[in-house]
C-alpha positions in Angstrom: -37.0 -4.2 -11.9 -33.5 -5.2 -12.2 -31.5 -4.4 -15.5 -28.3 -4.0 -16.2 -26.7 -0.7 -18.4 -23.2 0.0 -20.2 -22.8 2.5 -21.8 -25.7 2.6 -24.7 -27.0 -0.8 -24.2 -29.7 -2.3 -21.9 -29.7 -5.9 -20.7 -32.9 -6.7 -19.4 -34.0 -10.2 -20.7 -32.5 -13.6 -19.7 -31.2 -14.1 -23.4 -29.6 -11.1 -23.3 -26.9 -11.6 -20.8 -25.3 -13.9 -23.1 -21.6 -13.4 -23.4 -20.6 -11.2 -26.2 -17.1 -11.7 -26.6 -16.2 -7.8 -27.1 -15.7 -6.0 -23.7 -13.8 -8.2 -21.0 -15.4 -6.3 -18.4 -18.8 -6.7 -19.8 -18.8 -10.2 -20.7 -17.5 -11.0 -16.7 -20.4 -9.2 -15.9 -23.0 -10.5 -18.1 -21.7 -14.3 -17.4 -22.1 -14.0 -14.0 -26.0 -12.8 -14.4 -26.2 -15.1 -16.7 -25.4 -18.4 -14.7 -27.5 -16.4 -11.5 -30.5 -15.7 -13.8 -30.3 -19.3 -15.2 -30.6 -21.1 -11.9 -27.2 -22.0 -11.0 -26.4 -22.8 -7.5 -23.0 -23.2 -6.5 -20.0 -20.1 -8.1 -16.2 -20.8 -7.9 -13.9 -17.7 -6.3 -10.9 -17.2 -5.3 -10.2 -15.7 -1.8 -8.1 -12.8 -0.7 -6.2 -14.3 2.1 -7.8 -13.0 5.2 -8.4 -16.6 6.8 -5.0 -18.2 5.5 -3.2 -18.8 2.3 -5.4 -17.7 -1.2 -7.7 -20.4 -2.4 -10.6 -21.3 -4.6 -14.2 -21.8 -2.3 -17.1 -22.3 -3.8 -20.0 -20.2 -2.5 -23.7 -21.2 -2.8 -26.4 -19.3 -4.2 -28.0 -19.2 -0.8 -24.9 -17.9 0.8 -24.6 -14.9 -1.8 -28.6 -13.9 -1.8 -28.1 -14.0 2.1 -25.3 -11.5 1.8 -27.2 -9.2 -0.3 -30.6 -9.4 1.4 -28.7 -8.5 4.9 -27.2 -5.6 3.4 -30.5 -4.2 2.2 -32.1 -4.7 5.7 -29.4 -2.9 6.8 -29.9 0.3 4.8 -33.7 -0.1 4.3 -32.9 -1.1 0.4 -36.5 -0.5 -2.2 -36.3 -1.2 -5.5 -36.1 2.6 -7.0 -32.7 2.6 -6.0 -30.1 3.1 -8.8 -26.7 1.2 -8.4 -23.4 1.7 -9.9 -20.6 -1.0 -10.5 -17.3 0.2 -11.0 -15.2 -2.6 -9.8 -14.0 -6.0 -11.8 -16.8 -8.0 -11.5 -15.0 -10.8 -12.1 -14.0 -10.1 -8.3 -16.1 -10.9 -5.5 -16.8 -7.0 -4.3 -17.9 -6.5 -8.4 -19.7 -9.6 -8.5 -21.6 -8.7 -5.0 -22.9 -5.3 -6.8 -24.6 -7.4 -9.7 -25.9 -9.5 -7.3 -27.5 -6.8 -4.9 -29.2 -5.3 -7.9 -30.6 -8.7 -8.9 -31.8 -9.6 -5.2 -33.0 -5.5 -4.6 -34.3 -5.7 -8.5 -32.4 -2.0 -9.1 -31.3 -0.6 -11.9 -27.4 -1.3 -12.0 -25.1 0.5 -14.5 -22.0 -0.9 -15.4 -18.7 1.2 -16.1 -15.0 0.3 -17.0 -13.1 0.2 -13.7 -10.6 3.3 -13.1 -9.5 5.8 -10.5 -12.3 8.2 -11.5 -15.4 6.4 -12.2 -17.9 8.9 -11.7 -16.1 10.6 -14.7 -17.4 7.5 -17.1 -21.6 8.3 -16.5 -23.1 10.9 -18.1 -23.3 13.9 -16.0 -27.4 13.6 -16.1 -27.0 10.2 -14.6 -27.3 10.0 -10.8 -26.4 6.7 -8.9 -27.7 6.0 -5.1 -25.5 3.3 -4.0 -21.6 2.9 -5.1 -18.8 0.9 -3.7 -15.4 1.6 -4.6 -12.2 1.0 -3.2 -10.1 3.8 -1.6 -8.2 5.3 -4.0 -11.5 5.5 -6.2 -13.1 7.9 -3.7 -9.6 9.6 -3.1 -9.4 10.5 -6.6 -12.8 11.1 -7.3 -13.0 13.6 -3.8 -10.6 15.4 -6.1 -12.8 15.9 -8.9 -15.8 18.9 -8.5 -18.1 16.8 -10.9 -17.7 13.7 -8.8 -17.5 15.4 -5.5 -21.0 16.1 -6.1 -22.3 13.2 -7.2 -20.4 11.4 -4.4 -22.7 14.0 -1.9 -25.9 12.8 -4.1 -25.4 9.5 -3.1 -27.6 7.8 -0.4 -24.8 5.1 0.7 -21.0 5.2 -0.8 -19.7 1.8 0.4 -15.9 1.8 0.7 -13.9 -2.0 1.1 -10.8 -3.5 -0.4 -8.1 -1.7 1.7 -8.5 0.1 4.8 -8.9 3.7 5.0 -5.6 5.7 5.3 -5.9 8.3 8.7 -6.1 11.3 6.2 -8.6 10.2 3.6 -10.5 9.1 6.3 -11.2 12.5 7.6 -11.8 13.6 4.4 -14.4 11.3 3.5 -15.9 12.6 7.1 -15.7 16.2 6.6 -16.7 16.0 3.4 -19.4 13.5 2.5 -22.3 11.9 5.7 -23.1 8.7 3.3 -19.8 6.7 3.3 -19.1 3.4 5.0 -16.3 1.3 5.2 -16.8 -2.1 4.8 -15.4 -5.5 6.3 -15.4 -8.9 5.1 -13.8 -11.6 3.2 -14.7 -13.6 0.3 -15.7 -16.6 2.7 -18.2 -14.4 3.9 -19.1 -13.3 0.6 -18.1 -10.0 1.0 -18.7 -7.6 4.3 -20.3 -8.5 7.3 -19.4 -5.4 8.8 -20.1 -1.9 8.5 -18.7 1.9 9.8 -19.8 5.0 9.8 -16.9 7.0 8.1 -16.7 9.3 10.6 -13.4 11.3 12.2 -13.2 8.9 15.0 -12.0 5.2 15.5 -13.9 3.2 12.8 -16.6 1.2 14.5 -18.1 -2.2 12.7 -21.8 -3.1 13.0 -22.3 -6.4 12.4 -25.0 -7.0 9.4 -28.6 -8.4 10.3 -28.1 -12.4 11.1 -24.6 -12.1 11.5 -23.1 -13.6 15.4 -18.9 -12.3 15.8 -16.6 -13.4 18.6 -13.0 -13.2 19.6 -10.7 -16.7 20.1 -7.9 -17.0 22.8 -5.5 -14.5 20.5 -8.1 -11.6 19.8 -8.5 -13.0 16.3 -12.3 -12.4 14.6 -14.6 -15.7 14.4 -17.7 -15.0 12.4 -21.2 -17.4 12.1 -23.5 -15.9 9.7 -26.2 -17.1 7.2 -23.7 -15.8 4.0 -20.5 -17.5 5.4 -21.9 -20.9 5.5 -22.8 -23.8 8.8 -19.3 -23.7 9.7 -17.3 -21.0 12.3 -15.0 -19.0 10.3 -11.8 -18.2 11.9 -9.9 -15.4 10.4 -6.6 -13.6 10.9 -8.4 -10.1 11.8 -7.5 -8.7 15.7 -10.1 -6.9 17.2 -11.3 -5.1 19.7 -14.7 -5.5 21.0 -17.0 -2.3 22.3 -19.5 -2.9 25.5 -22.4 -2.3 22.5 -21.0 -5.0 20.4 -19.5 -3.3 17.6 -15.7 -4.0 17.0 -12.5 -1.9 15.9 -9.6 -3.9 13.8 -6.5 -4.1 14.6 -4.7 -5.6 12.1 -3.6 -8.9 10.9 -2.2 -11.5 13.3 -0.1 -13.1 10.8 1.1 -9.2 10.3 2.1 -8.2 14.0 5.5 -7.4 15.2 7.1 -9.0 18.2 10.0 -7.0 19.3 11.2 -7.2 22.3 8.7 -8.5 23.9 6.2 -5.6 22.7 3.7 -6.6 19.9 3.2 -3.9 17.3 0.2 -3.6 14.8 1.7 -2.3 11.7 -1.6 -1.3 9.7 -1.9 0.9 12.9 1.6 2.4 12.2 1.1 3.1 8.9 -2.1 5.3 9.5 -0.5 7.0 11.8 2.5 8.1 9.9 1.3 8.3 6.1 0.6 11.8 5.7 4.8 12.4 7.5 6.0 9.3 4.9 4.1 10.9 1.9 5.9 14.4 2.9 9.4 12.9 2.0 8.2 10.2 -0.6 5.1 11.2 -2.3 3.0 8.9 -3.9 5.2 6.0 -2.6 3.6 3.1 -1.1 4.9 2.0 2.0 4.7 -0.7 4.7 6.0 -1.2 8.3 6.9 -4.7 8.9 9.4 -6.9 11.3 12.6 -8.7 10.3 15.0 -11.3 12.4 17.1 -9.9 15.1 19.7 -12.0 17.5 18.7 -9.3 20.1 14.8 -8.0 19.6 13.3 -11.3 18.3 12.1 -8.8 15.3 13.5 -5.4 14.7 10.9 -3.0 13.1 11.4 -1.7 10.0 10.1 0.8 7.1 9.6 -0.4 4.2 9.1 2.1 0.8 8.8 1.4 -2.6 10.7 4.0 -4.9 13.7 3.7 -7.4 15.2 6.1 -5.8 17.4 5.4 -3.0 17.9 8.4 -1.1 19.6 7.7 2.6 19.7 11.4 3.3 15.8 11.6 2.8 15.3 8.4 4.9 17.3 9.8 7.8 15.4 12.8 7.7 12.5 10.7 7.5 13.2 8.9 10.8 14.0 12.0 12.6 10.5 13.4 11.6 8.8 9.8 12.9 10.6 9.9 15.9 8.3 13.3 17.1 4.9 10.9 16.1 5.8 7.4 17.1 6.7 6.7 20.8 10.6 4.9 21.1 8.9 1.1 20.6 7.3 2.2 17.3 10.3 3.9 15.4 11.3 1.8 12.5 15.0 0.8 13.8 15.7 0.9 9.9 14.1 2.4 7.0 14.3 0.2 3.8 13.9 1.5 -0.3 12.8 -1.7 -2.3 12.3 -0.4 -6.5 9.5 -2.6 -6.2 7.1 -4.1 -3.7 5.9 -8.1 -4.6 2.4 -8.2 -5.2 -0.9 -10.6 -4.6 -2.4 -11.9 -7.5 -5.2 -9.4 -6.8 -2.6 -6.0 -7.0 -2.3 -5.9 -3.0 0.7 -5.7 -1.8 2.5 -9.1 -0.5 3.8 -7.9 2.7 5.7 -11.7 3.6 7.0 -11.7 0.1 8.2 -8.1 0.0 9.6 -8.5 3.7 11.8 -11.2 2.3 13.2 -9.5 -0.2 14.2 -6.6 1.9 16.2 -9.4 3.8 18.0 -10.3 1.1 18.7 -6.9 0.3 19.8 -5.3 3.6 
């Protein structure tokens, strides 16, 4: 039977998801069972940007109980299950938890979102299915208490971000439950899962759920939770003989230079661990800027106040033994600060510009 836990409170009754004006995070969540549990059928959200510029939808109530329903085919959900939200539910990935354990009828606790939220249940407590974004499992892989837990659980979803090349084999060689997830919020969250394993991630389509691939590689998804129209997105992939996919990267994100087309999500997998080396805990992005000669000339991108030239041509040198000749940034750029999305990702156009304007 679903009901909903923060810290010493239940919320079981209808009446008692009533906004109470005291916790943000709590009163996001409790007005978003609320208007579910009431019978409302259409919810207002805003979208991350995967299919085009971020916008309102709405999503119907059909669409969403699709969503959750496909995902608990998928994994053989029963109602025993315990659940643990530890992202914003007033985001689509928090909202999606709440509205599993409502369609599953789990038990869901509710914590305070942070880097560590295994830290925030009692140590008695044991969750079975979790979704966090990367650097929640990063930083809670570092923790012994969470590390266990984390090995307790029967299904870690991961989503938000992709998976960086070294957390990735972490998560394989340490944990067998994890998946990374892919979606958008016009599909109401993933349609796609992996196996976090040490290999290239390969996406399963969910139950119900029919993909394809337009003229430029770009993802097209029909599915039960994204509504009767096609949805295009911006997603390259690349399709397996069994039907499961690998991504790419964005479209709107590759590099033309010279004639070669360069995917930088795929880059900056392949380098982080050398980048972090000479700028730890700097985030970082490879991206493409005008040139009269290449069309775009790649360049690095890193976010740090302190501009150190010396460290950035050592850096290069150190790429240039990873990354064949067409993949070496031609320049390596230090921005103090990277623009952001309204949702803390970075804004790779916006942040590309300003690099113009400083180089």
């Amino acid at each position: 039977m679903f009901r909903l836990l923060f810290e010493n409170q239940v919320f079981q009754k209808i009446e008692d998801f009533q906004p109470k004006g005291e916790n943000e995070i709590l009163d996001s969540a409790l007005a978003f069972c609320w208007d579910w549990l009431s019978g409302k059928t259409v919810f207002s959200q805003k979208t991350s940007g995967s299919t085009g510029t971020p916008k309102e939808i709405t999503l119907s109530k059909d669409r969403l109980k699709a969503s959750a329903e496909a995902t608990g085919k998928f994994f053989g959900i029963n109602s025993e299950l315990k659940l643990l939200c530890c992202l914003h539910p007033g985001y689509i990935a928090g909202k999606m938890m709440l509205l599993r354990a409502m369609v599953w009828q789990c038990e869901i606790r509710l914590v305070m979102p942070s880097s560590e939220p295994l830290s925030s249940i009692p140590d008695a407590y044991q969750p079975d299915f979790v979704a966090m974004v990367p650097l929640q499992a990063e930083k809670t892989l570092g923790n012994d208490s969470g590390k266990r837990k984390l090995k307790k659980l029967k299904t870690l979803l991961i989503g938000g971000a992709p998976l960086s090349e070294s957390l990735q084999r972490r998560i394989a060689s340490e944990l067998d439950n994890a998946w990374q997830s892919f979606g958008m919020t016009e599909t109401v969250s993933h349609i796609a899962l992996a196996k976090i394993t040490e290999q290239t991630l390969n996406y399963q389509a969910l139950p119900g759920v029919k993909l394809g691939a337009d003229e430029r590689g770009a993802l097209w998804v029909e599915s039960p939770m994204s509504g009767p129209e096609t949805i295009q997105t911006n997603d390259l992939v690349h399709f397996q003989s069994n039907g499961s996919f690998q991504w790419l990267g964005r479209l709107d994100f590759v590099i033309n230079s010279g004639g070669i087309k360069l995917h930088p999500e795929l880059l900056e997998r392949k380098v982080e661990r050398n980048i972090q080396m000479f700028f730890p805990d700097s985030r970082f992005i490879f991206g493409g800027i005008p040139d009269e000669h290449l069309g775009q000339k790649l360049v690095l991108l890193i976010e740090s106040k302190a501009k150190d030239s010396e460290k950035a041509g050592n850096l290069r040198e150190e790429l240039s033994k990873y990354l064949d000749r067409f993949s070496q940034p031609k320049e390596i750029i230090i921005l103090d600060k990277f623009s952001e999305t309204g949702s803390g990702k970075i804004d790779r156009l916006k942040t590309l510009a300003n690099a113009q304007s400083d180089s």
